[in-house]
Every structure is written in C-alpha cells, then in structure tokens.
C-alpha positions as CSV (number, residue, x, y, z in Angstrom):
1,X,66.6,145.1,88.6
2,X,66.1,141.1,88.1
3,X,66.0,139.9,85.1
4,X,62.7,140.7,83.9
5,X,62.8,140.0,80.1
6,X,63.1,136.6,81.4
7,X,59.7,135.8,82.9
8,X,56.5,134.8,81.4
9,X,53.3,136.3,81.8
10,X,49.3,135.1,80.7
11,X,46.8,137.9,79.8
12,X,43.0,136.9,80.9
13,X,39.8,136.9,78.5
14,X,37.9,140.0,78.9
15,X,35.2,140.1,82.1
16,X,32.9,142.2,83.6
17,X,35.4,145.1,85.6
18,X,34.7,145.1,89.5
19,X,35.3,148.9,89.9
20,X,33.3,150.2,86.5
21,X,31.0,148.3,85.8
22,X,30.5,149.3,82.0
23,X,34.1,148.4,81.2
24,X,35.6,145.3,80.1
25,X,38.8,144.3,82.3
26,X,42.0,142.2,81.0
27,X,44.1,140.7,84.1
28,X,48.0,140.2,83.3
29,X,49.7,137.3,85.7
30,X,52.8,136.3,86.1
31,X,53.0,132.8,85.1
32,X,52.0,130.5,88.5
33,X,54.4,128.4,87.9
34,X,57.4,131.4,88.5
35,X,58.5,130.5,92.4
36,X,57.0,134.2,94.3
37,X,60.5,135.8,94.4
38,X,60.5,138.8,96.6
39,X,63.1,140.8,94.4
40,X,60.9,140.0,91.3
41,X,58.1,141.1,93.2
42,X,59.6,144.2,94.5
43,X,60.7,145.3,90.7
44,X,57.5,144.6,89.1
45,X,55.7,146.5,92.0
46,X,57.9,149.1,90.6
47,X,56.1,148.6,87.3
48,X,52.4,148.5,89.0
49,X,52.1,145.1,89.7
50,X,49.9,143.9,92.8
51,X,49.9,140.3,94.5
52,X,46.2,138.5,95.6
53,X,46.7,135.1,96.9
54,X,49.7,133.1,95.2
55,X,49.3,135.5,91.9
56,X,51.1,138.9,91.0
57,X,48.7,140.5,88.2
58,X,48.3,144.0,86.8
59,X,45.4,145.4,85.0
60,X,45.8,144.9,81.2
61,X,43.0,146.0,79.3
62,X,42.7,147.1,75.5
63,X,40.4,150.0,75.8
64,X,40.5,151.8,79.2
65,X,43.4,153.1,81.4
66,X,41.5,154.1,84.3
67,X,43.4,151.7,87.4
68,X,46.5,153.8,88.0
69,X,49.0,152.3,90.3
70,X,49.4,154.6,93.5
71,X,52.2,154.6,96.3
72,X,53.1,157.3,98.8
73,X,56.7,158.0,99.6
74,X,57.0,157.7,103.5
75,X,59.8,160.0,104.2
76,X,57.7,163.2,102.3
77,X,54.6,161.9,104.3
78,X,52.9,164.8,105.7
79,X,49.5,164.3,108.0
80,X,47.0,166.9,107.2
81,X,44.5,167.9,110.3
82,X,41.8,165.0,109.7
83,X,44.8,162.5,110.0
84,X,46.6,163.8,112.8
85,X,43.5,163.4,114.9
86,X,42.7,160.1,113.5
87,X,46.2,159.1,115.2
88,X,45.4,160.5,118.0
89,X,42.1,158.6,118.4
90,X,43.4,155.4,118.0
91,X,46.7,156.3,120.1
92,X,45.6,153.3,122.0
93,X,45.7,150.6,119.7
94,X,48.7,147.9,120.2
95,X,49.6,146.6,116.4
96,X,50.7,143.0,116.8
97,X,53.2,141.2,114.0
98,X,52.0,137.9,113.5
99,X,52.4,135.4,110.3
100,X,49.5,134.8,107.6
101,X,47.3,132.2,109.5
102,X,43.9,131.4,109.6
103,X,41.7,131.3,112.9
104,X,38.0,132.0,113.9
105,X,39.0,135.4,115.4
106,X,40.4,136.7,111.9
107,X,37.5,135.2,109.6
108,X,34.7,136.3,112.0
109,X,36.3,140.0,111.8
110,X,36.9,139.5,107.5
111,X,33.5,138.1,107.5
112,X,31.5,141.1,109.4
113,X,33.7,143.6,107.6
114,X,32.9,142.0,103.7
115,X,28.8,141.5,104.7
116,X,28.2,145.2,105.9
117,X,31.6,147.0,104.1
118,X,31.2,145.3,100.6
119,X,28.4,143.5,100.3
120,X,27.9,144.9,96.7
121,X,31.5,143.7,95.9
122,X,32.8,140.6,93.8
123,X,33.9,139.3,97.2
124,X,30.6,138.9,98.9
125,X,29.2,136.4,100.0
126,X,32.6,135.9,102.6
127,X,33.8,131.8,102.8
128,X,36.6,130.4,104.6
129,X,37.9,129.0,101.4
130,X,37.8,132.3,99.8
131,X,39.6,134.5,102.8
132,X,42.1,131.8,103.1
133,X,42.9,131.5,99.6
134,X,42.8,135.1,99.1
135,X,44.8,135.9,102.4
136,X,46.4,133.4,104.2
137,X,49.3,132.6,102.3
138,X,52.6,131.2,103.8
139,X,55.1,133.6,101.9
140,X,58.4,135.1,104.1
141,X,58.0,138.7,103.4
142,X,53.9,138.3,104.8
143,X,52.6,139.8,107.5
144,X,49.6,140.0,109.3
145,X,49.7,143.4,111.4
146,X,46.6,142.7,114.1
147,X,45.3,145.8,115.7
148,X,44.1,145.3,119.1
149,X,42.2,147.3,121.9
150,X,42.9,145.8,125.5
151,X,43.2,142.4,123.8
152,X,40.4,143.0,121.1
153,X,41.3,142.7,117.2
154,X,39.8,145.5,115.9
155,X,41.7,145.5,112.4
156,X,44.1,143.3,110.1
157,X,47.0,144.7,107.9
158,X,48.3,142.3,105.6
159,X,51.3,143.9,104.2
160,X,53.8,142.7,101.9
161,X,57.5,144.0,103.1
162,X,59.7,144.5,100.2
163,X,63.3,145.8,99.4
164,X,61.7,148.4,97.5
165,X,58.7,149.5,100.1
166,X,55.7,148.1,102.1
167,X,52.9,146.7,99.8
168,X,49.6,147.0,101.6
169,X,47.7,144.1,100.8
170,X,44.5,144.3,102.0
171,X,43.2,145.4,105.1
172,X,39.6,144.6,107.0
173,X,38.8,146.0,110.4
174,X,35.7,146.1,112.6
175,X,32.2,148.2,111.3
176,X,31.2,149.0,114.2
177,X,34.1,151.0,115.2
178,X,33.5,153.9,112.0
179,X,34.4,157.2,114.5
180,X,38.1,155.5,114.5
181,X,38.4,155.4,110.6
182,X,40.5,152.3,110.9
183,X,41.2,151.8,107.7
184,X,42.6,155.5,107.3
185,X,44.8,154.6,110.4
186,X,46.1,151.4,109.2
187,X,47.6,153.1,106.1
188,X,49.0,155.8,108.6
189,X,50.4,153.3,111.0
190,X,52.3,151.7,107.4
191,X,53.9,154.8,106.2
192,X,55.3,155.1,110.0
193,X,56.4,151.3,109.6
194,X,57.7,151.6,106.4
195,X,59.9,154.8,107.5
196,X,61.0,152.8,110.8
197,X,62.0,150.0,108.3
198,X,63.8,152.6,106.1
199,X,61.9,151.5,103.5
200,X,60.6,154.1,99.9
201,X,57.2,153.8,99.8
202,X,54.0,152.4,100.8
203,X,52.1,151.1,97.7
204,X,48.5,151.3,97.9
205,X,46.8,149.9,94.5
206,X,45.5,151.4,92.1
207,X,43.4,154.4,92.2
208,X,40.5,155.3,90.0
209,X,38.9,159.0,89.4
210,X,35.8,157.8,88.8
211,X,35.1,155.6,91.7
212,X,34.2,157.2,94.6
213,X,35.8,153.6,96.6
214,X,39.4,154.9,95.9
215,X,38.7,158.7,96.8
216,X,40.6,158.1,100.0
217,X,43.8,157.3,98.5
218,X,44.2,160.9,97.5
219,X,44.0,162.2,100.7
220,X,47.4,161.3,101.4
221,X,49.9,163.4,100.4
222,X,52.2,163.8,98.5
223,X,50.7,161.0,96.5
224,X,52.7,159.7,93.1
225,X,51.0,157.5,90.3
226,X,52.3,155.6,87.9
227,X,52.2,157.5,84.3
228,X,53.5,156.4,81.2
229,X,55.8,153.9,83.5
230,X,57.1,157.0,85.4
231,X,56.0,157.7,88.9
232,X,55.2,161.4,89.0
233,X,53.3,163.0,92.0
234,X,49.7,164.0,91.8
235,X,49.5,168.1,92.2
C-alpha cells in the first residue's frame, strides 16, 4: 500500500444525485493537484475509488449509502447461458488497443450512443469538449479498446490497467446494434483481458439496488462489493 495517510482530499457541496433523484450526493476528490499515480490509484480503487477525467472521486454523502463499489474477480469468472451466447454472437469482433485520442469516428459513435442511450442522463446533450474532457485523457495506464466489425467501430472500452486489476472506465458502443448486447460483451471481453494480463479483478462502479441502470452488474458472477471497507461476495 502507498502512503495513503499522506494525500489530501476535498469533499463537494451537496447536489442533486444522478442515479436517485430524491437524494442529495457529496463527491470526495483527491486533491488535483496530486500527480495521477497509478499505484495510488490502484490502492484507493481498493478502497472504492473511481477516476472521470483527470479526477479520482468516491461518493461521500452524509445521509445515504446506496453506491456500493463493485468488482468481479476474473479467475472465479463463470459465464452463465445468456453470456456464453452473447460471446458467441460477437465471436467476430476484432478488439483494437489504441491510446486515449480524440477523432470524428469516436465522437460520432459517443455522440449517437449518449442521444438515444442516455438522453435522460447528466451527460446529455453530447459536446466535444465534454467527451474529450471526460475521456480523452493522455495517462500511461489508458486504453482505448475499439471494437470493430470488418473495419467498423462498433464499441469503445476505456479501461484503466492497474497493478491491482482492470478499471472499466466507461464504455459507449453503437444503438443500433442492441441483439449484440455490446456493452455486456465488452465487460466479458475485460475479465478475459484482465485474466490474460494476470491481473485480480475487473472493477465495474458502483452498483445501486434501487436503480434499475446498474441491474446488469449483478449478472455477473461471482460478484463482490465493497462492505464496511471489506470486499465480500454478493450471494
């Protein structure tokens, strides 16, 4: 473990929460000005931390407990039915490793995927500024995993690799393509990275009972969440 005790870190003023709407949400940060150490990174993961952009934050509020940090633990990964034919359905994709960049061909894919995905979401309407700021930032453990059928992107992975496991970012993929589930098989496609790497686990967020959004995260098992600062699997 790095020094921990050591760093700084700045709670937010209550706002409005983007997953429960009747709550209040408090946002933890590391302070900015801390250089985005992968080893500090990988250690506060352990401690449910999540980066967006250039900032590592957990959820910090007073009154409510309901984001639960979530990670699966590759090497006890076991594909039920559904997700052993959503492989096989998208046997024919060709995942790509490329750096965090922006072009056209991402945005326009990020951009059709926020307006008919999430266009009720904090993250609508879709900018440049706000996918490249959000995205597209030049850190060495970064990747952008394209997903490509006979040449076409059909989905982007950005994935964090760490010492301690593969952080899964975000991901946006193409609408139009729902009978592949992409975004099922992209988490699939990370636990198969992340044992290939050797690495723990892939973390996925935080996962909330009461929104139906992170149901999916479940359905991958065995599942542990972060309890009391102890991971502990989900029965």
């Amino acid at each position: 473990m790095t020094e921990l005790a050591r760093l700084k870190f700045y709670a937010t003023q209550p706002h409005s929460c983007s997953y429960l709407p009747e709550e209040q949400a408090t946002t933890l940060f590391l302070d900015p000005s801390q250089p985005m150490d992968v080893n500090v990174y990988a250690d506060l993961s352990e401690m449910g931390f999540r980066r967006s952009g250039d900032h590592l934050y957990r959820p910090h509020c007073q009154h409510c407990n309901a984001c639960v940090p979530a990670r699966i633990p590759a090497a006890r990964f076991a594909p039920n039915r559904q997700q052993k034919r959503i492989l096989k359905r998208n046997a024919d994709i060709q995942v790509i490793e490329a750096r965090p960049a922006y072009n056209e061909e991402y945005f326009d894919l990020y951009r059709r995927y926020i307006e008919q995905r999430h266009a009720d979401g904090d993250m609508f309407p879709p900018s440049r500024d706000q996918f490249s700021t959000f995205l597209v930032r030049d850190l060495p453990f970064s990747r952008f995993y394209e997903f490509r059928i006979d040449g076409r992107l059909v989905a982007v992975a950005v994935t964090d690799l760490l010492p301690n496991g593969i952080s899964a970012v975000y991901t946006f993929y193409e609408p139009s393509e729902e009978r592949r589930s992409l975004g099922r098989f992209a988490i699939l496609w990370q636990i198969t990275e992340a044992l290939r790497l050797g690495l723990e686990a892939v973390y996925l967020g935080y996962w909330i009972k009461n929104c139906k959004k992170m149901n999916y995260k479940t359905q991958y098992r065995p599942i542990e969440l972060l309890i009391n600062q102890r991971w502990v699997a989900l029965n």
